[in-house]
Structure formats: C-alpha cells, structure tokens
N, C-alpha and C positions, 0 to 999 in steps of 0.2 A: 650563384650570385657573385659578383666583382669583390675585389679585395680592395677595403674601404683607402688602404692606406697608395694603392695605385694611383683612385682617383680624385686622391688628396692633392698628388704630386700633380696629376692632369691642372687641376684647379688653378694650381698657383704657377703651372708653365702658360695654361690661357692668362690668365691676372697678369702676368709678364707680357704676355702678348700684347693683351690689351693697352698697355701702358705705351712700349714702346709702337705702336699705333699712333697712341695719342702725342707722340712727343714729333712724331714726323707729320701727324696732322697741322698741329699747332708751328712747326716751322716753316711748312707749307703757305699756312694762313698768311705767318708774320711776312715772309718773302714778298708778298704779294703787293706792287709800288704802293705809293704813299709822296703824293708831290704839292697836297694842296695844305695850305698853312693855318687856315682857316681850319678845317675840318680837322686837322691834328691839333687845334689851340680848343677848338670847344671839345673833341674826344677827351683832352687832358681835364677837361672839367668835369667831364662825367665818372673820365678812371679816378679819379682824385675823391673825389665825391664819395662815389661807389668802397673805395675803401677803405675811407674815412669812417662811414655809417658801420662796415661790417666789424672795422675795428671795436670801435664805441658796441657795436651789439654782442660782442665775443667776451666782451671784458666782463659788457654784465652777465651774461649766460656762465663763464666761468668761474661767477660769485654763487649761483644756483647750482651751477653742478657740483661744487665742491661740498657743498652744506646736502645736498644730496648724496655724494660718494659717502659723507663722514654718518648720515642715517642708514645707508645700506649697510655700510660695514656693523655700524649697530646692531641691528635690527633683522638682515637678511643674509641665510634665506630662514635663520633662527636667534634670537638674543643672544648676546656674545657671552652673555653671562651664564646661559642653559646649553652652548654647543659644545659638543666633546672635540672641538679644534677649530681654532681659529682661523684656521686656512681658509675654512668653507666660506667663510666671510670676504677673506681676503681675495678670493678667485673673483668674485663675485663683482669686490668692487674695481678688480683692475678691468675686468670684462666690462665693466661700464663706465668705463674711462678711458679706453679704449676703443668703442660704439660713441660718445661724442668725440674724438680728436679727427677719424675717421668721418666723420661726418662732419664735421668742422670744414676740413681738407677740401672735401666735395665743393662745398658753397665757395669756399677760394679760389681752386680752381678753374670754376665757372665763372667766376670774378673777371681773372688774370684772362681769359683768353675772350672771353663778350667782349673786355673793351676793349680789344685792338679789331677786334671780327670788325667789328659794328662800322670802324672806320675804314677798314680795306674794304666793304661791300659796297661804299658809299661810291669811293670811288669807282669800282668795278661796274656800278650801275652807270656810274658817267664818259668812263672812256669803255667798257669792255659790252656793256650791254645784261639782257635779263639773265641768260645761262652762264656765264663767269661770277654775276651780283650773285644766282641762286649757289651756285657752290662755294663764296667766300660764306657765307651766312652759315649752310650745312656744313663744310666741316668745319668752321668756327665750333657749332652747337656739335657738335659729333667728340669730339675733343674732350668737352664735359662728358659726353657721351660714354666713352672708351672710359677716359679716368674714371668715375664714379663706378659701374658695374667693377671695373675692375679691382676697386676697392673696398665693396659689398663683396665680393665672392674671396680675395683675399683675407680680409678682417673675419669673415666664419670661418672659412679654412684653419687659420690659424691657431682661431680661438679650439677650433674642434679637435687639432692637433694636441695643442698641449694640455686640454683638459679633459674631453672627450666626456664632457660634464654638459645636460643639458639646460640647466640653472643658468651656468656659464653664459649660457649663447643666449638666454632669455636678458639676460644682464646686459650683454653686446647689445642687442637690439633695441633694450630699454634708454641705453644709454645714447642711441644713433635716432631710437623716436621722437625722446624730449629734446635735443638740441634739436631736431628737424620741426616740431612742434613749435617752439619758443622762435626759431630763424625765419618760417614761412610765416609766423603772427607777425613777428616783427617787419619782415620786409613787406607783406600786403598790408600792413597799415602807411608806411613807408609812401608805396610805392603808389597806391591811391590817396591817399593825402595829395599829394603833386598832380596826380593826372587829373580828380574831380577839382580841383582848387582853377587848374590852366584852364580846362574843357570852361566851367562857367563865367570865369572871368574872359578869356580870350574871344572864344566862339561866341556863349551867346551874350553877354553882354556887348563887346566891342568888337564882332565881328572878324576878327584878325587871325592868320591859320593859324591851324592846330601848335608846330613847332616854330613859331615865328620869335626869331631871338628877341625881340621889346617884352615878351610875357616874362617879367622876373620868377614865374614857377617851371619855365621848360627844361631848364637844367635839371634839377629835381626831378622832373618828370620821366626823365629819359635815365638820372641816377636809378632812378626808381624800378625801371624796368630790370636792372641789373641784382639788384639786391633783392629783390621780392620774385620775379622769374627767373633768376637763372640762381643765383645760390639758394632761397627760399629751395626752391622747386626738385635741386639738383640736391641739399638735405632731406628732402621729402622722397621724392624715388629714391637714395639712396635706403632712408629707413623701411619704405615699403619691399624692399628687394632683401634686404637682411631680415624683416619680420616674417616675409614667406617664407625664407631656409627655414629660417629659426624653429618656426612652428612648423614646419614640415620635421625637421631634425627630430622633434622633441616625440612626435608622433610616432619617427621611423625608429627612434632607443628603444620607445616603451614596446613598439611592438614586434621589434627583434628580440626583442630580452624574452618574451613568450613564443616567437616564432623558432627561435634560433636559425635569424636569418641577416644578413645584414642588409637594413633597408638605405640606410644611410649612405651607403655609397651608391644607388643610384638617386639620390636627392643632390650629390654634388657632382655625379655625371653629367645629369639634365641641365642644373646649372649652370656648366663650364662648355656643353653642345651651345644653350642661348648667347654667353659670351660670344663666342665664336662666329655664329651664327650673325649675330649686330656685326660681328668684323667686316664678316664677308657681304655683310648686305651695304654696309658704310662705301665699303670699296666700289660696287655693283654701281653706286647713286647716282643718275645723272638726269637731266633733263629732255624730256621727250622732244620729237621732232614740235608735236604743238608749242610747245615753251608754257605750260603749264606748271607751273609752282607746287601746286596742290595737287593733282597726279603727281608729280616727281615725288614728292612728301609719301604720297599714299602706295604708290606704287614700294616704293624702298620697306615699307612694313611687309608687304606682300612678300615682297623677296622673303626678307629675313624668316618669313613665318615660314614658307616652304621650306628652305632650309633647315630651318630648325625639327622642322618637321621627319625631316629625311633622315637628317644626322641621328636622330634621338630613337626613331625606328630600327636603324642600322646598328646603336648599339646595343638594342633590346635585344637583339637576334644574336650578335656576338656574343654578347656576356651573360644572356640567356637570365634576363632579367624577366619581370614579372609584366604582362603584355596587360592586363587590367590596370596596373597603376600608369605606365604609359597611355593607355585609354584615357586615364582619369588627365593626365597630365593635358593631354591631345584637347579633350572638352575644355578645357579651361582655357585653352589658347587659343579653341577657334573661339568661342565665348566670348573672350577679348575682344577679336577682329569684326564681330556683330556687333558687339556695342559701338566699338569705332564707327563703325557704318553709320550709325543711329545718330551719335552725335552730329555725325558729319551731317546729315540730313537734314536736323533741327539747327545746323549752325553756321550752315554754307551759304554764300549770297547767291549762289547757282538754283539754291531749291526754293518752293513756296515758301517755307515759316519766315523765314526773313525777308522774301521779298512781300509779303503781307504784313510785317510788322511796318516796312518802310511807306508801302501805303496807308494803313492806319494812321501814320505819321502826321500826314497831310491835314486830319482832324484836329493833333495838336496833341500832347505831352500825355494826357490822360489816356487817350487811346493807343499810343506806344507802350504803355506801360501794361494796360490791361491786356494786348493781344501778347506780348513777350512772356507775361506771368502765366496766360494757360499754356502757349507751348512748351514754357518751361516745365509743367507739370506733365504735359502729356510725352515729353521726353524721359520722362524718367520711365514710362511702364517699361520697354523695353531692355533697357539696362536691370532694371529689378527684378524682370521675371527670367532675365539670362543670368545672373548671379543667382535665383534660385532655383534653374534648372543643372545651371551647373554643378551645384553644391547637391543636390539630390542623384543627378546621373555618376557622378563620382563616388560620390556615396555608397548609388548601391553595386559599382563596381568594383569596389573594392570591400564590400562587406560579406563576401566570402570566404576572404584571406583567412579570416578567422572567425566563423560565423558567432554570433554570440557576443562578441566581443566589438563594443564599437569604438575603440581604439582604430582598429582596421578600418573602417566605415571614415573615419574623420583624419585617419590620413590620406585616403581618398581627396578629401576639401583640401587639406593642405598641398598638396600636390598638383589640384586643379591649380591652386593657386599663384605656385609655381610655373607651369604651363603660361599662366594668363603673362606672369613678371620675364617669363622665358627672355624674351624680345626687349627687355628694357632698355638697355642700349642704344636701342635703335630707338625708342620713345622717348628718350632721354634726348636723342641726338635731335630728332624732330622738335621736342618741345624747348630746348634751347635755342634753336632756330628760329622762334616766333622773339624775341625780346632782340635777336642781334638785326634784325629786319627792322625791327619798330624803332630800335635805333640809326638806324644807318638810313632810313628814310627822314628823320628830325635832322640826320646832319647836313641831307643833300639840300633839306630846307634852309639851315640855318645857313650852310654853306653857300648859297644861291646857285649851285649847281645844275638849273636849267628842268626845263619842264618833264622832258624826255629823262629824265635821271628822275625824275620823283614819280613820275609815272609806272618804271619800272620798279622801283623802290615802294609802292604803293600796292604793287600788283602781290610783291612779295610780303608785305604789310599782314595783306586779306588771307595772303596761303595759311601764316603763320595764325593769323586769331582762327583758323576754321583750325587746323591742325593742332592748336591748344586745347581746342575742345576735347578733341578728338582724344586725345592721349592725357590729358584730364581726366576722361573718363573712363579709359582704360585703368588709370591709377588709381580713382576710387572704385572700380570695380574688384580689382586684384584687392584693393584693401577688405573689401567686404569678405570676398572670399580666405583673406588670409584670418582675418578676426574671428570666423567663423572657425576657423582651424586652430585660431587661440585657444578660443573656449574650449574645444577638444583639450590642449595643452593645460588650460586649467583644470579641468577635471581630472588630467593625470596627475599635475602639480598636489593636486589634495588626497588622489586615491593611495598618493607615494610617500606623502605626510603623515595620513592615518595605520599605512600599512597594512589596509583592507580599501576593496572597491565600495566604496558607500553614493560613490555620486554616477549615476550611470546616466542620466541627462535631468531635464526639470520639468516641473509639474505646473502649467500656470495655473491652476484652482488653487494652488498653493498660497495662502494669503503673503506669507514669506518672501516666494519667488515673485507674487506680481507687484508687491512691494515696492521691489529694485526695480521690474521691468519697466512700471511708472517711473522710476527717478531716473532711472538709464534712459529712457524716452526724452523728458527733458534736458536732459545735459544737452545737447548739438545745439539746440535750439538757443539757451542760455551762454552760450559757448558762441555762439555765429553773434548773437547781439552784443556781446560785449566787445567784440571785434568791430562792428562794424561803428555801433557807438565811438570807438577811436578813432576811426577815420573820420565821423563825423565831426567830431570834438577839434579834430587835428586841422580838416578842410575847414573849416571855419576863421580859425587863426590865422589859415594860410592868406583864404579869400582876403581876411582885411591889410593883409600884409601887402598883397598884389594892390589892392586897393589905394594904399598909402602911397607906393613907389609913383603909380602913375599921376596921381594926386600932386606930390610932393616933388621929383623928380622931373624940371624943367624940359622939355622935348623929348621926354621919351616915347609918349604916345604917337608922334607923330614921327618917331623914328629918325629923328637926326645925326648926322655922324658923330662919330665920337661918344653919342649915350649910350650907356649900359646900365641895365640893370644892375640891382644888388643881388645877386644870384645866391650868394651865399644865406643871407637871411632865411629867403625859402627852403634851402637844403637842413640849414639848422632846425627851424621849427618842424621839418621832418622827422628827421634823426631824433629831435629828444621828446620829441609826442610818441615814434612809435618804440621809444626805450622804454617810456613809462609805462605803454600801453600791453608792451607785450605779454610779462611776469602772468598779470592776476587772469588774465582768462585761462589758460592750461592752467595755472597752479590750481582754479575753484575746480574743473574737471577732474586732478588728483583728488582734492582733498574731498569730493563729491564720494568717491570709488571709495576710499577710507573708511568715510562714516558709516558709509551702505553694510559694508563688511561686518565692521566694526558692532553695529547694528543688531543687523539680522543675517550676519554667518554667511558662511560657502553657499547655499542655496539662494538666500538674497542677490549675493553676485551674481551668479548665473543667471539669475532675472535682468538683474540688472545692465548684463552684457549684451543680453539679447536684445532689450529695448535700444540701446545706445546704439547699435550693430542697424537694427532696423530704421531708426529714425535720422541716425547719422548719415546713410547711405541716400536714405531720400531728399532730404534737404541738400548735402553738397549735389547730386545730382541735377537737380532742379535749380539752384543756383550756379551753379560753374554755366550749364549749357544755357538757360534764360541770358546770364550775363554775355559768352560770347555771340548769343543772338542780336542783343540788341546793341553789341560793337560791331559786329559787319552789318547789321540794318542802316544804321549811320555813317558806313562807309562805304555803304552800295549807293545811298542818297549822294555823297558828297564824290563818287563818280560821276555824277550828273545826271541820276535817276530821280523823280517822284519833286521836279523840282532843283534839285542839284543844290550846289551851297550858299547858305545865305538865306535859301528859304524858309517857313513858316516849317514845313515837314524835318526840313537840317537841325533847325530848332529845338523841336519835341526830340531828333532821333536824339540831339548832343542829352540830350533831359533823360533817355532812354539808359544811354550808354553810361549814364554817370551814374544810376541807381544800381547799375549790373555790374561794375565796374571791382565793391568792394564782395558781391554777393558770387563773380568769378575769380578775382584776384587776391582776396583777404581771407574771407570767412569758409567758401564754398573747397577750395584745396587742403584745409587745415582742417576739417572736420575729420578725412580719412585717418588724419595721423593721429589726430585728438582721440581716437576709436582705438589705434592700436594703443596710444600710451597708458587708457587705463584697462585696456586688454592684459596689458606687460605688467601692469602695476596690480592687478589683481591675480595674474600667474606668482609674479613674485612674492608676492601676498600672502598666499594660499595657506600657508603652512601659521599663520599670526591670526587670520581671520576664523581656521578651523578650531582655533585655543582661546579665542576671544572677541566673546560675541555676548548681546546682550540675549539675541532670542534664537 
C-alpha cells in the first residue's frame, strides 16, 4: 500500500492546482468585453444585492456557530470536566471552525465570480453568439468549480495532517454541513420568495415577461439565483465532498488499525485522481458541432468520468493498492452517471415527462400539477434502487477484506461514495452554470438586447435547469451513499467509546431501534415544510409589495421612461424573511437527533439514521426532479409549444413551476445535507448518548 504522507503532499499539490485553475478561469471570464451600460448598471444591482444578503446571512450564521463552537468545546467528543485533556476538546472545536470558514469561502466565491459571469454571457450571446455565451457561463461556474473541490480536498488534508485524529475530520465536516445546511435554507427561501412572488404577479396576473424590469421583484429574482444556486449550492457540494472523505477516513483508521494497512491513503489518492480529473475535463469543455448546450454539459461529465476512471485504475496497479475497494469506488461513480441519466430523462424538454406535463397543461393548473407529482415519484425508483444496489455491490466487495468484520463491508459504502463525489468539480462546475445562464438571460431582457440574444440565452436557460436536475441528483445520491457510511462511522464512533464492539448493526423488531426509525422517518418531511412554509409566509408579503408599487407608482405599469421600480423594497423583504426563516428548521433537525439519543441511547440512533437516510432521500428526490420538471414544462410552452405564451396551458405551466419551484430550489437540496448534519451530530454524539439515556 502507498505511503499515506506522499499522498498527503499529492492532495495539496492538486488543491494548488486546482486553485491556480481557477484564478486563470476567473480572469479569463473577467477579460471578456463589457460595453453595454445598461447591463453593467442592472448586474451592479444584482452584485450588490447578492452581497449584501450573504453578508446579513454570515453575520447571523456566525452568532450560531459560535454558541455551537463554545458547546462542542463543552461537551465533545467528552465533558470538559470528565477528559483527561482538554486538547481533545479543543482539536475538535478548531476542526469546526475551520469546516464553516471553509465553507463559508465556497459560497463567496461563487458570489464574486456569478456576478460578473452572468454579465459577460449576456453580452457574448449578443455580439458573439450561442458557443462563446455557452463558455462564458461554464467557466464562469467551473471557477466555483476548481475553487470549492479544491478547498474540500485541501481543508481534509490538513486537518488529517496535523491531527490524524478521526473525531477531528468528523468535526471538519460538522462544521462545513451546518453552515452549508443553514446557507442553502437561507438562500432557497431567498431565492424563491422573488421567483414565485415575479412568476405570479408578472406572468399570470399582468401578463408581462418573465425578467421585464417594471416587475419591482426581478432584481431579487435574479439576486436570488446567486445566493440560493450558487453559494447555497457551492456550500452544499462543498459539505457533501468533505462528509464522503470524512466517513470514508473514519472507516479507512478503524480498519487499518485491525488490518495494519493503511487505507487512508488511497481515500486521498482517489480524491486528488477526481480533482484532477474535473481539471482536465474543465479544459476538454467545448461545444459540439450541433451547438447543443445540454450535450456540451453532459458530454464534459462523461469526459471527466473516463478519466477518472483511467487515472485511478493506473494508480491501483502502481501502488498496488486493493483492486475491490477500487471496484467499490468504480460502482459508485458509474451509479452516479445512471442516476444522471434518469434525471435527465424525467427533466429534459427533449423527453416525454415533460413534454406530457406541458400538454396536460392545456386542461389547466390542476392537471399540471397532478401529472408532475406522479412523475416525480416515479423518478425516484431508479435513483433509490441505484443507491441501493450501490451500497450492497460495494459492500460485499469489500467485506472480504476482513470477513466478519463489517467495518470492511461499510468502508466499501464509503468509498462507493466517494467514487460517486470523485467528479464534483465538474458537477460543481455544471451546476453553477444553470444560475449564471438564468442570469444573463434576465439581463439580455432587461437589457433590450434583441430577440436573437434571448433566444440564445433561453436556449442555455433550458440546458442549465435540465442539467440542475441532473447533478442535483447526483448530489443527493452521493449523500445517501455517504450517510449510509456515517452510520458505519457511528457504529465505530460508539464501539471506540465503549472500548468493546457492542453495536454490530440494528435490529428493527427492536422496539428501541423502530422508535427512532419512526422519528427519523419524520424529520425530512417536518424539515421540507417548515422551509417551504417560508417561502410561502415570505411570497406573500412580497406579492402585496409588488401589488402596492404598481398600484401606487404612477406609470410604471405601462412602462414609462424614467419609472422605476422600488427594487430595493423587494430585496429587503427577501433577505429578512429568509434570515428569520432559516435558524429554526435545521436547529428542530438537531435538536430532534438529541432527544432520540438522549431517549432511547445508541440503538435508538441507529434507528433513527436509518429512517431519516430512507425518507430523506425519497422526498429530495422526488421534489428536486418534479420541481425541475415542471420548470422546463413551462419553458418548452413558452418556446411556443402547446399554445406558446400567454396561453391558458402558459398559465397552469407558470402555476406548475411555482409549486416546484420551492420543492427544487428550497427544501428538496437541503434535505441531503439536513441528513448528513444529524448523521455528524450523532457520530459526534456517540460517546454522551452511550452514558445517557433514559432506556
């Protein structure tokens, strides 16, 4: 096996890589002309906007994590007043202080480089055309791309360096979950508040486009995208890519320490191969002769995956690494690229579901909604039975290593899990890509930049919400698979506490274990409606706001020169609806996991991980892909299908897209991470829940 501290160095020479990538993407972008005054005077409203809100949301997130830092340190990974050193405490809480700064970083720099992307695309679609629009957008989103992975792979490295502690790296990741938890609540409530508030006041009330500057919520709307897709999104993969080391890490100590093997450095091999790997496929990216958006998009995954494939085969043979957990790795990443598929099937305006929802349409708002909601359900079987074929073929590929011992078996899952996050980068770089499109289409509108420029800008619109899907649910698939490899980590967490193996998996006859598994079932479910309850609470306010202006505000309905909207107004009742809104739904998810514990003990848990793991995964999946269904159903109509805009079918689709709106962009992407935080919070747990419990 490799020598862990090689591929230490490897790690953080790719994370270099990676960076300086991104600083040559990113001046790439900026280079790119910029002559219209209009479209740099509204971008300055959205970058203004945009930062303003993340400002306002950091301030209060680092009132939470502080009062969190000051109970870890209490509390974990044992009472400060029962550890024989206070250090233990103290790793713990810089390791989680360290997992939100880092994660912090992410959503900023996804910030900084969307809002200028969004305005060099705008223009690109007007003077340069679809292939220069399609690559200002991708490496715009590639950018966040490079930086984020390479900040995920740097921040384990280091933490693994200096402490070689797996607590440590649970800490890290606890600390990169909830900021990414608390950031994606915040900005999808954010960023849907603005979009359902414009969509029913603009479209179907007063008929007027979608980005038509008279709507006082479009600025908002378009802030929106930035704070909820691209920071939201870019702290969210960030956590899901540090919680699959993590629990891969935590799996590879325990069972080097019985193997005497070291597993761990090929868990940051594989890691620093997928780096790479998103480099060279970022490079590869271009647009096919068709001028296809969505091939360029899909195609560029493909790359990356073969690659990664090759490089990680090539070093198993080198360094004469262990060829089943490679297997295990290899399942997890094709696994990935099948759910992609899946999505893309149920989410693409090219296939039936959508272009069946858009007919349904025609009937009118109830019929959109009802053909959206079964295909959303029947979207998920295939995601759920590939995350549990995965997690079973991996399993029992690696449950040789050590027979008897399923330690081995559940680093297997963590590893597939890895496999699946291998390529994030390059998901990262795609799924960035759909908000800097969605922008840079609102400017060319607001901008009056000509039919031919919205068209193109329209075209790339559609790539980006099919391709959100798409890597949406690669994300919550990898999370399924990583939570699944928590729960291994819990089990060690407690077998390493007790200092005997007592928890070797769980028992559902168990009245104990189905206990939790019932309350863990609940939590997504309680968790997605109180989220969405905020956007509703929030779009309400906004409506009557939009309401007033036009009301109140002499000629702006009819669009006269010189009128503007109050822009601001709307942005504000954004920002402090989803500040208030974001705290209590992740906090009741904590404090849910606490009581279970606290309850009925380490067994209860493990019930209760399972149910959460299970029902968590069902519902984001069925909401994120229903949601981007019924946003390209309405934007395959308003190409001028089934009726085209203005119609009766436009109507019901705008009524479609407004109910999927918060169920893809709010509740349905935060569920994954809401799963890892009290996965983290019951690893870290483990050791307080085993000493204190009622049954």
């Amino acid at each position: 096996m490799g020598n862990l501290n090689l591929f230490l160095f490897i790690s953080v020479l790719v994370s270099i890589l990676a960076f300086a990538f991104a600083v040559w993407l990113y001046r790439w972008v900026v280079a790119l002309p910029a002559t219209n005054k209009r479209v740099e005077e509204i971008g300055g409203y959205i970058r203004k906007g945009a930062n303003t809100f993340l400002r306002k949301e950091y301030t209060v997130l680092v009132k939470f994590c502080g009062v969190a830092a000051l109970l870890i340190f209490l509390f974990l990974p044992a009472p400060i007043w029962q550890t024989a050193s206070i250090l233990d405490n103290l790793v713990i809480v810089i390791a989680y202080i360290g997992g939100t700064v880092f994660s912090a970083i992410a959503g900023k720099i996804g910030i900084q480089v969307a809002t200028i992307a969004n305005m060099k695309t705008a223009e690109s679609a007007e003077k340069g055309g679809l292939k220069p629009a399609f690559l200002a957008a991708f490496r715009g989103g590639a950018v966040m791309g490079m930086a984020v992975v390479g900040s995920s792979l740097l921040g384990v490295t280091l933490v693994m360096f200096l402490t070689g502690d797996s607590t440590a790296l649970l800490g890290f990741s606890f600390g990169a979950s909830s900021l990414a938890l608390f950031a994606k609540a915040g900005g999808g409530i954010f960023t849907k508040t603005a979009d359902i508030s414009a969509d029913l006041v603009g479209k179907v009330e007063l008929g007027i486009p979608e980005d038509d500057p008279r709507n006082p919520a479009v600025i908002a709307d378009n802030v929106g995208d930035n704070v909820g897709d691209v920071a939201g999104m870019g702290a969210d993969l960030f956590d899901s890519n540090v919680a699959s080391m993590a629990s891969a890490l935590v799996m590879a100590i325990a069972l080097g320490k019985k193997m005497n093997v070291d597993y761990a450095a090929m868990v940051f091999c594989y890691a620093a191969m997928g780096l790479l790997s998103s480099i060279l496929g970022v490079m590869a990216a271009r647009m096919g002769k068709k001028g296809d958006p969505t091939m360029a998009l899909n195609m560029s995954t493909y790359i990356t995956t073969g690659i990664f494939t090759a490089l990680t085969a090539g070093a198993t043979l080198i360094f004469q690494f262990d060829w089943r957990i490679w297997g295990a790795t290899a399942v997890g990443l094709f696994v990935g690229v099948i759910i992609g598929i899946s999505s893309d099937y149920f989410t693409n305006d090219d296939k039936k579901p959508v272009r069946y929802v858009a007919k349904a349409s025609e009937s009118g708002p109830a019929f959109t909604i009802l053909s959206g909601v079964s295909y959303g359900f029947l979207s998920v079987i295939p995601a759920m039975v590939g995350i549990g074929v995965a997690a079973l073929v991996s399993y029992n590929l690696c449950a040789s290593i050590a027979p008897g011992d399923p330690t081995a078996g559940m680093f297997g899952i963590s590893m597939a899990a890895v496999g699946m996050l291998s390529i994030v980068g390059m998901i990262i770089s795609n799924d960035a890509y759909g908000p800097i499109a969605d922008n840079a289409r609102g400017l060319v509108e607001m901008g009056n930049m000509g039919e031919q420029a919205l068209e193109i800008t329209d075209s790339l619109d559609s790539a980006g919400n099919t391709v959100k899907a798409v890597t949406k649910g690669f994300a919550i698939a990898a999370a399924g698979l990583t939570i699944i490899s928590l729960l291994g980590a819990f089990m060690s967490e407690v077998n390493e506490a007790a200092g005997e193996i007592i928890l070797t998996g769980f028992d559902i006859v168990n009245p104990t274990v189905f206990f939790g598994m019932l309350v863990g079932a609940a939590v997504p479910a309680i968790f997605s409606a109180m989220l969405m309850l905020g956007v509703d609470r929030n779009a309400q306010r906004m409506v009557e706001e939009i309401h007033r202006q036009f009301r109140e505000i002499k000629g702006l309905k009819e669009g006269k020169k010189g009128v503007i909207p109050e822009y601001d107004k709307c942005i504000d009742i954004a920002t402090d609806g989803a500040l208030k809104e974001l705290i209590p739904a992740g906090l009741v998810s904590i404090l849910i996991t606490m009581a279970v514990g606290f309850i009925g003990g380490v067994e209860a848990v493990g019930g209760y991980l399972a149910g959460n793991i299970v029902s968590g995964l069902l519902l984001a999946l069925f909401m994120s892909n229903s949601g981007g269904l019924w946003d390209n159903a309405k934007k395959y109509v308003e190409a001028g299908n089934n009726g085209g805009k203005g119609s009766e079918a436009h109507k019901a689709a705008v009524v479609g897209d407004t109910v999927g709106d918060p169920f893809k962009d709010t509740a349905g992407p935060s569920i994954n991470t809401q799963i890892t935080v009290v996965s983290l919070v019951a690893s870290l747990m483990s050791s307080l829940f085993l000493a204190f419990s009622l049954f």
